[in-house]
C-alpha positions, 0 to 999 in steps of 0.5 A: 800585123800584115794579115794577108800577102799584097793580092787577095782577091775580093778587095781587088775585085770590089775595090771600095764599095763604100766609104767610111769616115774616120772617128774624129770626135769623142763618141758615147754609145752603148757597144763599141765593135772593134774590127771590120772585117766579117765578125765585126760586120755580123756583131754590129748588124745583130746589136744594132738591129736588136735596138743596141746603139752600136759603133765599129772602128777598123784600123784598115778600109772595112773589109780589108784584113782576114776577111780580105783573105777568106775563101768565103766557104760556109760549112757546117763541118767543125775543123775536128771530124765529130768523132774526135771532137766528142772524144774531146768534149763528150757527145752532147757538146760535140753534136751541138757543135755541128748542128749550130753550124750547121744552123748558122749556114741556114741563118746566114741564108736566110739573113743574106736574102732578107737584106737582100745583099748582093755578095754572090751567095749561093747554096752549094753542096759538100764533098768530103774526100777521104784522101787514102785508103786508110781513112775509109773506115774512120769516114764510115765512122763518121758517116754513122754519128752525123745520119745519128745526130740527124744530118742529111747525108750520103757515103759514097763508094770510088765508084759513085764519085768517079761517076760524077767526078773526073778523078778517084778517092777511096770514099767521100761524104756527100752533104747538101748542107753548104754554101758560099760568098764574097765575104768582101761585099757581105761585110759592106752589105751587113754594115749597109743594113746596120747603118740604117738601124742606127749603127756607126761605122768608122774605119782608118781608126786604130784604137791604141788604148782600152781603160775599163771604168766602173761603168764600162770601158773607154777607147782612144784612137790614134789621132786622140777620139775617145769611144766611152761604151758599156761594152767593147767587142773584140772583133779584130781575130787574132789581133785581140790575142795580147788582150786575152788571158790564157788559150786562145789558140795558135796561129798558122798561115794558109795559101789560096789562089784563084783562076782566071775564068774557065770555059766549062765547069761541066764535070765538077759535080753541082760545083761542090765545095770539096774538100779532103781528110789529111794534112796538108789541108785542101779545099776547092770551090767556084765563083759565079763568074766560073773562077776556081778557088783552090786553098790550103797547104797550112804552115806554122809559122806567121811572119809575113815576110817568112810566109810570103816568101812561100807563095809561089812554091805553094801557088805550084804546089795548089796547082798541080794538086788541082790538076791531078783532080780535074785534068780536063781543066785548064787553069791559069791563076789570076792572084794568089795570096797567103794569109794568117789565121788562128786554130785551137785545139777542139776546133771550136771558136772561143766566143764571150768575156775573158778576164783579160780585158773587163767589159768586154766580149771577144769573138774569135772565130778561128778555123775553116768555118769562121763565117758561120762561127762569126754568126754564132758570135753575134748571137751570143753576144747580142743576148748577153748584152740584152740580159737574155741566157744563150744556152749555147754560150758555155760551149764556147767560152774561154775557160772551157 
């Protein structure tokens, strides 16, 4: 399936930091990672730097498929507000939800400066609008259980976020927890790093076939390579869903475009990742180089020609609602794309094995934060495979 439109703007900006061979040989490893987008890249780097012998294979360039297309927002904020999600799966695994994401922001920090990867990485703070009058009390909510369960965190009043912004909401949650990246050049910089601690990397190699065996499960790719591995890993989003039994979510399409450099960013507020409350979903950031990231404007549906067909009405639409924001900004979209994602119902990523396809492990990890979702991934999986009890594991499972 075509997962974004034709002009998503990292692989434009970075075109092919490096390349990759083609499976073109019968291959034994211990782990064999299917995609190469974010997730794969986090699953690899974590098994191979754990010792395990590990090869990923995408059907496409590495980088090229969902990852080409995310926004690259690393956020401890669950797509399900905490109130709701505790209503949904008790307070104990709602707040752990949020303090593991909130965990994998740091993480992903500190991994991205010991690997010394290059991908634009900055620490960013968070700006939550309540978009109508209507959602300040349920904010205020909000507000009171994340300062309970230990997050660092200011309420802000229509006066505080006129005064530091050029624009008016009811109230606003204001976190310093946050942060972003390319997600392009994280992709390659991860597998750069695994590459080094032994890892395989294969890309343009479609597996067509799983068998699982006694002793694990093998692959076949296109041109006839087979990958014989203990455990698979199903790394390549909502493309591994014919693969799974029972939920997995629902998919929906997303739009994002992305300026032209600006002069002066000097009126957004520490260049804050923004975002609002209601639907149709709204998130902004900016780039080092002074672009300005506008997303959203979900839909539900996922053909690509019936999504892309949508592209320059939301374009517009993303624009004006931009301009109602930051007046004083002059922005001129330099691409826009759309692209497919998945959503479940509790927000939460679905993460560890499925009795649809034995000896393996998937990770899926669908919403806004899938970047940081991916990191938990890579963690569970990586201890499960090497024996060790992630205590964490259950709250993401598929069965849940």
């Amino acid at each position: 399936m075509q997962l974004t439109s034709d002009y998503p703007f990292w692989s434009i900006l970075n075109g092919l930091p490096a390349s990759f061979p083609t499976l073109d040989r019968d291959l034994t490893c211990d782990v064999a990672v299917v995609g190469g987008g974010i997730t794969g890249a986090l699953v690899a780097f974590h098994l191979a730097n754990a010792g395990v012998h590990t090869a990923l294979l995408d059907k496409r360039d590495i980088g090229t498929g969902s990852t080409s297309g995310s926004t690259g927002l690393l956020q401890y904020e669950v797509d399900v507000p905490l109130r709701q999600l505790i209503k949904r799966i008790g307070s104990k695994k709602a707040i752990r939800s949020y303090d593991l994401c909130g965990e994998a922001v740091r993480k992903l920090r500190s991994l991205i400066g010991k690997l010394k990867i290059d991908c634009g990485h900055e620490t960013k703070p968070s700006l939550f609008l309540a978009r109508k009058a209507d959602d300040v009390s349920e904010l205020k909510t909000e507000f009171q259980l994340r300062c309970k369960m230990g997050l660092e965190l200011e309420f802000w009043t229509r006066s505080e976020i006129e005064r530091h912004f050029p624009f008016s909401r009811p109230a606003a949650l204001f976190s310093q927890l946050g942060g972003q990246v390319d997600p392009h050049r994280l992709t390659h910089g991860l597998l750069a790093a695994g590459n080094r601690r032994g890892l395989e990397t294969f890309d343009r190699s479609p597996v067509i076939s799983f068998k699982p065996t006694d002793k694990g499960i093998h692959l076949t790719t296109a041109n006839g390579s087979t990958v014989k591995a203990r455990r698979a890993v199903m790394a390549c989003g909502f493309e591994s869903m014919t693969h799974v039994r029972g939920e997995a979510g629902r998919l929906k399409s997303t739009y994002a475009l992305i300026s032209e450099p600006v002069k002066s960013l000097s009126s957004w507020h520490q260049r804050s990742l923004i975002w609002e409350t209601g639907m149709p979903y709204l998130y902004l950031r900016t780039t080092p180089d002074n672009r300005i990231i506008v997303g959203g404007e979900d839909v539900d549906l996922v053909s690509p020609p019936r999504r892309d067909s949508l592209l320059p009405r939301k374009t517009a639409r993303l624009s004006r609602k931009f301009k109602t924001l930051f007046p004083d900004i002059k922005l001129e979209v330099a691409y826009s794309w759309a692209g497919t994602f998945g959503e479940t119902k509790d927000g939460l990523a679905y993460i560890g094995r499925n009795r649809g396809l034995p000896h393996a492990y998937f990770a899926l990890g669908y919403g806004g934060n899938g970047i940081t979702y991916s990191l938990i991934a890579a963690e569970i999986i990586r201890d499960d495979f090497l024996g060790y009890r992630n205590r964490d594991a259950h709250i993401f499972r598929f069965e849940r």
